[in-house]
Chimera marker file (.cmm) of the C-alpha trace (Angstrom):
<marker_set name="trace">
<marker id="1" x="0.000" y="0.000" z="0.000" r="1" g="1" b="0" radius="0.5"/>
<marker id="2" x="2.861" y="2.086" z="0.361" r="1" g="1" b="0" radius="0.5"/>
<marker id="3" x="4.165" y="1.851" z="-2.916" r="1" g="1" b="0" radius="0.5"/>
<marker id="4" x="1.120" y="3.027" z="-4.297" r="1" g="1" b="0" radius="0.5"/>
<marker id="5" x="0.612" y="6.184" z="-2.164" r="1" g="1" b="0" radius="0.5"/>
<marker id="6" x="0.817" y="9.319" z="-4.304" r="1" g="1" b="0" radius="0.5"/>
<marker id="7" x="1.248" y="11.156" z="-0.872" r="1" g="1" b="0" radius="0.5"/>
<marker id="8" x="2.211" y="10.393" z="2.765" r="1" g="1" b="0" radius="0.5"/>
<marker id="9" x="-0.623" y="12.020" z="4.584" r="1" g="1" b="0" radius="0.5"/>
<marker id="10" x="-3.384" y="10.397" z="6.379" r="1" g="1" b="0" radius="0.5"/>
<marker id="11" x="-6.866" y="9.112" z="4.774" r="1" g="1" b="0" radius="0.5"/>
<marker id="12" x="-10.138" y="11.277" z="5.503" r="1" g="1" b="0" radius="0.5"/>
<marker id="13" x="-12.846" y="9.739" z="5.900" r="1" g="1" b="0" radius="0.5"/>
<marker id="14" x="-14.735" y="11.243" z="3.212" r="1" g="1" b="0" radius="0.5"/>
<marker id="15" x="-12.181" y="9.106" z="0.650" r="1" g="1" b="0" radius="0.5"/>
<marker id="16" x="-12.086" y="6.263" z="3.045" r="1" g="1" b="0" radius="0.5"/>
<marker id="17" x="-16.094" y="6.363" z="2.246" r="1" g="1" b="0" radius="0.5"/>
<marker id="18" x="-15.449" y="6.478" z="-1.046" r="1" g="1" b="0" radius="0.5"/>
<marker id="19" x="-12.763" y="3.674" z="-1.061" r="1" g="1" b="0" radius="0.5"/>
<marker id="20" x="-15.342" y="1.105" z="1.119" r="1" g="1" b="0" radius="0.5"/>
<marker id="21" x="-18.396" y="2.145" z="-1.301" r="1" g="1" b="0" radius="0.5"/>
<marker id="22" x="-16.709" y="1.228" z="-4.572" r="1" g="1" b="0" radius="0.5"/>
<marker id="23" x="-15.234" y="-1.906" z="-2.889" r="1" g="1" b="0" radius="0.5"/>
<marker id="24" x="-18.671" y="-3.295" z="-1.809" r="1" g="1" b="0" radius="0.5"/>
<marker id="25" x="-20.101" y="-2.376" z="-4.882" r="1" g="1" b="0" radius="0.5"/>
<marker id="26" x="-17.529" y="-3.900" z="-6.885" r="1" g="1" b="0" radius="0.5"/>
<marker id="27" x="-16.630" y="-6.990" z="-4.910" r="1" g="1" b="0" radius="0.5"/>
<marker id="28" x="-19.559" y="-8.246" z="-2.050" r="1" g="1" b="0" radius="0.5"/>
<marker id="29" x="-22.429" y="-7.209" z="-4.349" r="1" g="1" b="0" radius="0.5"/>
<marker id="30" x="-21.290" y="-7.371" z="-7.509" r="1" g="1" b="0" radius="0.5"/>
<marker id="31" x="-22.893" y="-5.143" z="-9.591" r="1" g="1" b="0" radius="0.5"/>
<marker id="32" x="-23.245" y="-5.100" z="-12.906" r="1" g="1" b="0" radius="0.5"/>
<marker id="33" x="-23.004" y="-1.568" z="-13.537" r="1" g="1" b="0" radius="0.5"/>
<marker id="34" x="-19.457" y="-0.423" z="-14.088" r="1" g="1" b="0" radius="0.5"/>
<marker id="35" x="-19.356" y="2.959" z="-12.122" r="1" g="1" b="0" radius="0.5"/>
<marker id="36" x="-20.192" y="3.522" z="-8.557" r="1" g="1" b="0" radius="0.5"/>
<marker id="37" x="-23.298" y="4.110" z="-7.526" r="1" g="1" b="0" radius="0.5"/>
<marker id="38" x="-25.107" y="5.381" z="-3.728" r="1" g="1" b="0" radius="0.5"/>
<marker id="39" x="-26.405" y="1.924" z="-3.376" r="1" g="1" b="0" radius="0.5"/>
<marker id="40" x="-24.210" y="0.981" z="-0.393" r="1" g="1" b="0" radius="0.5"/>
<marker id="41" x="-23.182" y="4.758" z="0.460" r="1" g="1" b="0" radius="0.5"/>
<marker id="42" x="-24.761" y="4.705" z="3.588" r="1" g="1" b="0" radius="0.5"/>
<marker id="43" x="-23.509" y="0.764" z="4.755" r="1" g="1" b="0" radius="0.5"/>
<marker id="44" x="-19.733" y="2.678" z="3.899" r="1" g="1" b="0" radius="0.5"/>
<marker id="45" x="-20.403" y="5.750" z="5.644" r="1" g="1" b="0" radius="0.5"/>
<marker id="46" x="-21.029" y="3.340" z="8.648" r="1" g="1" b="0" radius="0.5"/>
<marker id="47" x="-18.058" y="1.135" z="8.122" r="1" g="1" b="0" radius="0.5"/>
<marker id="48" x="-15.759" y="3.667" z="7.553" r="1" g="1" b="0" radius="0.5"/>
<marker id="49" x="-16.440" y="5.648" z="10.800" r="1" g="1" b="0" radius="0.5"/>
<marker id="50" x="-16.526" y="2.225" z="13.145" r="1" g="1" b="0" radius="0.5"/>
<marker id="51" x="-20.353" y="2.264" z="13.811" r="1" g="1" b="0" radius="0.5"/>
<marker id="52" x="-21.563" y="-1.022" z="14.144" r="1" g="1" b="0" radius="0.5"/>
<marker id="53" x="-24.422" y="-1.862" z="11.741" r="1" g="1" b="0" radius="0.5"/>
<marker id="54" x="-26.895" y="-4.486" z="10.986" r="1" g="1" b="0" radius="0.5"/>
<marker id="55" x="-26.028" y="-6.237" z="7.837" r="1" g="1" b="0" radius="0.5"/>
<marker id="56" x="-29.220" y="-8.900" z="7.708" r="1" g="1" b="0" radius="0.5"/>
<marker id="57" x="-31.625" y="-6.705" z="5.951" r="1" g="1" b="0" radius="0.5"/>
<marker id="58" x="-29.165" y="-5.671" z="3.724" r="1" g="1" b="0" radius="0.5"/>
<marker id="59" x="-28.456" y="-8.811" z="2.426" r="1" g="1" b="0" radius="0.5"/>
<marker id="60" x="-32.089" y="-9.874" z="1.839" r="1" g="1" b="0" radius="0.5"/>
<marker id="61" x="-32.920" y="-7.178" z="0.220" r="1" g="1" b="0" radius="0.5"/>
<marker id="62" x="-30.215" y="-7.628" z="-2.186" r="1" g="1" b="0" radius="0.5"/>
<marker id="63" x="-31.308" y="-11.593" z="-2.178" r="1" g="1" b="0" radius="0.5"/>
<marker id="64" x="-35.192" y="-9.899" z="-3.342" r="1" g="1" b="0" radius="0.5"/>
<marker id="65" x="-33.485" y="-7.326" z="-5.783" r="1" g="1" b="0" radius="0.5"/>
<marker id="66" x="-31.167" y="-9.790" z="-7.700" r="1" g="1" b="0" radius="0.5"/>
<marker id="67" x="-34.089" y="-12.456" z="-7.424" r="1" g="1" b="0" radius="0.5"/>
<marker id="68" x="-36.739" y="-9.465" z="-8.839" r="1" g="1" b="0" radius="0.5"/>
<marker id="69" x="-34.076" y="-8.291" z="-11.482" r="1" g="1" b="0" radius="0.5"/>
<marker id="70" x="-33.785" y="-12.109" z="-13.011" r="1" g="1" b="0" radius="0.5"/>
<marker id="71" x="-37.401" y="-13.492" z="-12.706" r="1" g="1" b="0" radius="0.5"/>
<marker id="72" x="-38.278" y="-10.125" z="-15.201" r="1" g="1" b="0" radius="0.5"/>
<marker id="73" x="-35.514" y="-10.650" z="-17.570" r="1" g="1" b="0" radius="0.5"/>
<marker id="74" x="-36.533" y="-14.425" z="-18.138" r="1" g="1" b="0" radius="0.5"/>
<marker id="75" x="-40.144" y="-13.683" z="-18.474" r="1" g="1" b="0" radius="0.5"/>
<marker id="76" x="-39.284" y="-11.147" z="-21.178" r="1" g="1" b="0" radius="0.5"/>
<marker id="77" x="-36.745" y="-13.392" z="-22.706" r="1" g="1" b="0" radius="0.5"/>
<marker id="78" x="-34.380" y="-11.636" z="-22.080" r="1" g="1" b="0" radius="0.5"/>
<marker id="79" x="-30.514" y="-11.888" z="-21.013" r="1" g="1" b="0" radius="0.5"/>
<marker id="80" x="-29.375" y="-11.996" z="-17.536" r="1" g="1" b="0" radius="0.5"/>
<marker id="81" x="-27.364" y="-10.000" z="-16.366" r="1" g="1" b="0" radius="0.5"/>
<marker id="82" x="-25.709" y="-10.936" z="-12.754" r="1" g="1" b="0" radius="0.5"/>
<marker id="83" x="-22.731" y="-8.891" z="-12.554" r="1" g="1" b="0" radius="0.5"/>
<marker id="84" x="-20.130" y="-10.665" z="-10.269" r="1" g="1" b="0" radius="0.5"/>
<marker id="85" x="-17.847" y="-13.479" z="-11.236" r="1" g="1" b="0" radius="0.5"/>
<link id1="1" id2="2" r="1" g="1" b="0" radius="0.2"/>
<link id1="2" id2="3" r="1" g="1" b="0" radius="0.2"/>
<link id1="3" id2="4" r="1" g="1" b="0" radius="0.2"/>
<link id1="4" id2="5" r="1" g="1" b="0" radius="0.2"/>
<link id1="5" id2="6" r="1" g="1" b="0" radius="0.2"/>
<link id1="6" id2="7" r="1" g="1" b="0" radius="0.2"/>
<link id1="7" id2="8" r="1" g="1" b="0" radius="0.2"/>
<link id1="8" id2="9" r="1" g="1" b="0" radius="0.2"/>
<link id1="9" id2="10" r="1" g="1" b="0" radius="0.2"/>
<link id1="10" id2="11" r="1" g="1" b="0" radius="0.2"/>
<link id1="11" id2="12" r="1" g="1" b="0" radius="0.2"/>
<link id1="12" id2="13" r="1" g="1" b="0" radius="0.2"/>
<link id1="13" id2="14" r="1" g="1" b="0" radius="0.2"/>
<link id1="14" id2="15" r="1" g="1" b="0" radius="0.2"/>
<link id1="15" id2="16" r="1" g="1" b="0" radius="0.2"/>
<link id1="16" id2="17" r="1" g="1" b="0" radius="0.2"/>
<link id1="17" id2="18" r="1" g="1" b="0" radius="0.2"/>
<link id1="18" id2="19" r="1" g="1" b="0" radius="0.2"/>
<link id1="19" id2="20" r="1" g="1" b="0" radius="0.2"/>
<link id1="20" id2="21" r="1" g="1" b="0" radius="0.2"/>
<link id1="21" id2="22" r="1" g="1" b="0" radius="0.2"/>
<link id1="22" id2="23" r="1" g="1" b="0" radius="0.2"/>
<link id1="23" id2="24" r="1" g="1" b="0" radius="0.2"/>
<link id1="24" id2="25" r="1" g="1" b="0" radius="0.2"/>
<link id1="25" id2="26" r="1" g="1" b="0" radius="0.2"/>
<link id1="26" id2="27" r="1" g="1" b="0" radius="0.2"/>
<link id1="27" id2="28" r="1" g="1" b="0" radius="0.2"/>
<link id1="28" id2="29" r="1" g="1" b="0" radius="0.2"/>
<link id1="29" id2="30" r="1" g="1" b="0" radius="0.2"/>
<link id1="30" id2="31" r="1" g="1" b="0" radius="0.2"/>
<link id1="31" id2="32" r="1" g="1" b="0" radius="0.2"/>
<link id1="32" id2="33" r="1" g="1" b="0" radius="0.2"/>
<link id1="33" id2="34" r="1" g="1" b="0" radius="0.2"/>
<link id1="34" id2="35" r="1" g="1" b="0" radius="0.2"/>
<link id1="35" id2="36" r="1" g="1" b="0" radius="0.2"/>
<link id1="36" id2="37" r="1" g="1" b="0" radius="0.2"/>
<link id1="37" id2="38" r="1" g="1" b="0" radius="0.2"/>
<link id1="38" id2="39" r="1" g="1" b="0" radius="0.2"/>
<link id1="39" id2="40" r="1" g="1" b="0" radius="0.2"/>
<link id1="40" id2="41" r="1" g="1" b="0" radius="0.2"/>
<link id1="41" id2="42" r="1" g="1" b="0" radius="0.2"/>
<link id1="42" id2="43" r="1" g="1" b="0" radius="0.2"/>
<link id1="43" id2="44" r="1" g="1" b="0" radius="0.2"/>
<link id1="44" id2="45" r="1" g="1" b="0" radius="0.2"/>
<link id1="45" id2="46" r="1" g="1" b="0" radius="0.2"/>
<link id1="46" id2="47" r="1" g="1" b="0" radius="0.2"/>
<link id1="47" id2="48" r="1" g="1" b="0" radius="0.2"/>
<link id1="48" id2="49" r="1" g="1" b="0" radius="0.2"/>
<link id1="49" id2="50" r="1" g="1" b="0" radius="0.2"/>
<link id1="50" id2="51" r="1" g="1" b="0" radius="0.2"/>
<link id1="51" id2="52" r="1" g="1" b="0" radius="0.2"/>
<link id1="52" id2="53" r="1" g="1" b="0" radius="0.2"/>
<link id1="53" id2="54" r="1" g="1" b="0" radius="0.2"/>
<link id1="54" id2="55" r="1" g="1" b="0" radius="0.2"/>
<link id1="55" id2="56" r="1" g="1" b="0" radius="0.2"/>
<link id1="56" id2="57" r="1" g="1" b="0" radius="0.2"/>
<link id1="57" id2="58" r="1" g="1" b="0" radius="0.2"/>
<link id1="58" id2="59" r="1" g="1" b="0" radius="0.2"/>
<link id1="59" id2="60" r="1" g="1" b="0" radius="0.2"/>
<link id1="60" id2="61" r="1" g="1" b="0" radius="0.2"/>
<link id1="61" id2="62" r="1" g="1" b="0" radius="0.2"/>
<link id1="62" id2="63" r="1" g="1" b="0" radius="0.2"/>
<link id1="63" id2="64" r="1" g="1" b="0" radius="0.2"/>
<link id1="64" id2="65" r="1" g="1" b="0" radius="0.2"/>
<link id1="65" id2="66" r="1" g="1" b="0" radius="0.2"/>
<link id1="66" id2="67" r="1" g="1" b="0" radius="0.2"/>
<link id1="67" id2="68" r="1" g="1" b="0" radius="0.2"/>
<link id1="68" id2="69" r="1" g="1" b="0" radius="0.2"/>
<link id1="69" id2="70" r="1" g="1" b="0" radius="0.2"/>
<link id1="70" id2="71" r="1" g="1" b="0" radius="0.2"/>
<link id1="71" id2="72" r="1" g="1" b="0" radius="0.2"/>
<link id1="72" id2="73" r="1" g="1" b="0" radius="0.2"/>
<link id1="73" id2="74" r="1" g="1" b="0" radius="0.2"/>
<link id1="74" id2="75" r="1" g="1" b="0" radius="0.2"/>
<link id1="75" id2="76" r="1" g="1" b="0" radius="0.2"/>
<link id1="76" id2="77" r="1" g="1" b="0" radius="0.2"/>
<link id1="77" id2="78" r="1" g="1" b="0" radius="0.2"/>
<link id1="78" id2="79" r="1" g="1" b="0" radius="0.2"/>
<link id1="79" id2="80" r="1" g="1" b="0" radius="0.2"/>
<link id1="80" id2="81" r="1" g="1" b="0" radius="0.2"/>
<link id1="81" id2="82" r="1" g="1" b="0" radius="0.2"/>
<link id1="82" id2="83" r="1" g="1" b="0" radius="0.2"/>
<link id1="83" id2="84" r="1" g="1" b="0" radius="0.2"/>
<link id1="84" id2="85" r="1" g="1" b="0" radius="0.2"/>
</marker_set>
């Protein structure tokens, strides 16, 4: 990590946000979009400042979403799209 530092000074935690929101987006949810989104802004803020949050909702309501976003592209014939690996 400190290779890769363009400068020695300490993280805020508006880009430590930022960091943790791209990160979940990109690697626990796995969305198919490309860019970051304010999906899991709020789950970051919480993360990043040490508050302790409840993650079970969270995850079933991404189990609903996904499950929603698939059953409507096979009933329109359409391609699924997953996102992840």
């Amino acid at each position: 990590m400190d290779q890769h530092m363009k400068m020695k000074c300490p993280v805020g935690k508006k880009e430590h946000t930022a960091f943790l929101n791209l990160w979940l987006e990109h690697f626990i949810f796995c969305s198919p979009s490309l860019a970051p989104t304010k999906n899991y802004l709020s789950l970051a803020y919480h993360l990043a400042h040490g508050n302790r949050t409840s993650l079970g909702k969270l995850f079933l309501g991404e189990t609903y979403r996904c499950l929603h976003l698939m059953t409507t592209s096979l009933l329109s014939q359409r391609k699924l799209r997953t996102g992840g690996p």
